[in-house]
C-alpha positions in Angstrom: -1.5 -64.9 22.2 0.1 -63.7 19.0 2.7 -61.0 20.5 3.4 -59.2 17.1 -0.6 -59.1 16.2 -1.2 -57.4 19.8 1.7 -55.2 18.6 0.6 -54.6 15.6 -2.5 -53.8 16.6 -1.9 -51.3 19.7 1.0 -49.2 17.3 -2.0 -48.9 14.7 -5.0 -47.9 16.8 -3.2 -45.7 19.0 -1.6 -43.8 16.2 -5.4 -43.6 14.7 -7.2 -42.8 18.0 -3.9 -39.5 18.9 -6.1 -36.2 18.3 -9.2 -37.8 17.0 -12.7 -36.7 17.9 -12.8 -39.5 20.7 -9.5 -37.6 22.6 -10.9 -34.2 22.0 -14.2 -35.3 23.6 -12.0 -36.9 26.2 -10.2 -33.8 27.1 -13.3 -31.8 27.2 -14.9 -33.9 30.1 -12.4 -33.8 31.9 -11.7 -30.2 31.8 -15.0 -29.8 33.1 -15.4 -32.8 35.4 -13.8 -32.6 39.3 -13.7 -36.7 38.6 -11.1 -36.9 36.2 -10.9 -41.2 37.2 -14.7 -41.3 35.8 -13.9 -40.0 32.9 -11.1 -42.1 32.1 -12.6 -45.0 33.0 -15.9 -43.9 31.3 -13.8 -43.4 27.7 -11.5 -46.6 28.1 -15.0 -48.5 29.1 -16.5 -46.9 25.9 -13.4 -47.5 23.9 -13.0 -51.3 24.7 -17.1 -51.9 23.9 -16.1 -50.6 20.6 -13.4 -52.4 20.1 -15.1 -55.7 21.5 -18.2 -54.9 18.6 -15.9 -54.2 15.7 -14.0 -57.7 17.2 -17.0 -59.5 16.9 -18.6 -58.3 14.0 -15.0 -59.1 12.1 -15.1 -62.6 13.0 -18.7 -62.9 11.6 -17.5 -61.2 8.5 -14.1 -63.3 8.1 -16.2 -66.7 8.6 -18.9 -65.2 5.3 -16.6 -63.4 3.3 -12.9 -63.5 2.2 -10.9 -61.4 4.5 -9.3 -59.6 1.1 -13.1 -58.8 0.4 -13.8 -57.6 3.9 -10.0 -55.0 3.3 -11.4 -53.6 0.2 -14.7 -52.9 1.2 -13.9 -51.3 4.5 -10.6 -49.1 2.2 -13.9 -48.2 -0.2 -15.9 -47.4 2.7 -13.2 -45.0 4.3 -12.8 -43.3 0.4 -16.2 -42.4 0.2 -16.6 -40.9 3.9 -14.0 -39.0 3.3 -14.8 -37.6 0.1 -18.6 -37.3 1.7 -16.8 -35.1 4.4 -15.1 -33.2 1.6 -18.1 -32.5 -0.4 -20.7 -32.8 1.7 -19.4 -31.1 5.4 -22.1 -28.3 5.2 -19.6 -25.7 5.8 -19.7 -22.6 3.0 
């Protein structure tokens, strides 16, 4: 295993995943749940099947399409939600 891609990898997703929607969801069930272990377990389950998809579906991608293509398209991608949640958020 590649110790400074693991690294790489864990600084940049769990600076991404502090005070997303994911955690606040998170912290919700388990203000409300008396099984605080299911619902860790349920969110790190959920987050690891997420992470196994977009693992998968990367590979795919990087074996049909240059991985600089595959960069750009997913930077685009994040422009455009973003400005779609800018203009678009349905709050007036």
């Amino acid at each position: 295993m590649d110790i400074k891609v693991f690294l790489a990898t864990f600084g940049m997703i769990f600076l991404a995943e502090l005070g997303d929607k994911t955690q606040l969801a998170t912290l919700s069930f388990s203000a409300e749940s008396k099984s605080r272990l299911a619902v860790f377990l349920g969110s790190a389950s959920a987050l690891v099947l997420t992470s196994l998809l977009a693992v998968l579906l990367g590979a795919g991608l990087g074996r049909l399409i240059p991985a600089n293509y595959v960069k750009t398209g997913a930077g685009a991608l994040f422009i455009l939600l973003g400005l779609w949640m800018i203009f678009f958020s349905g709050a007036k």
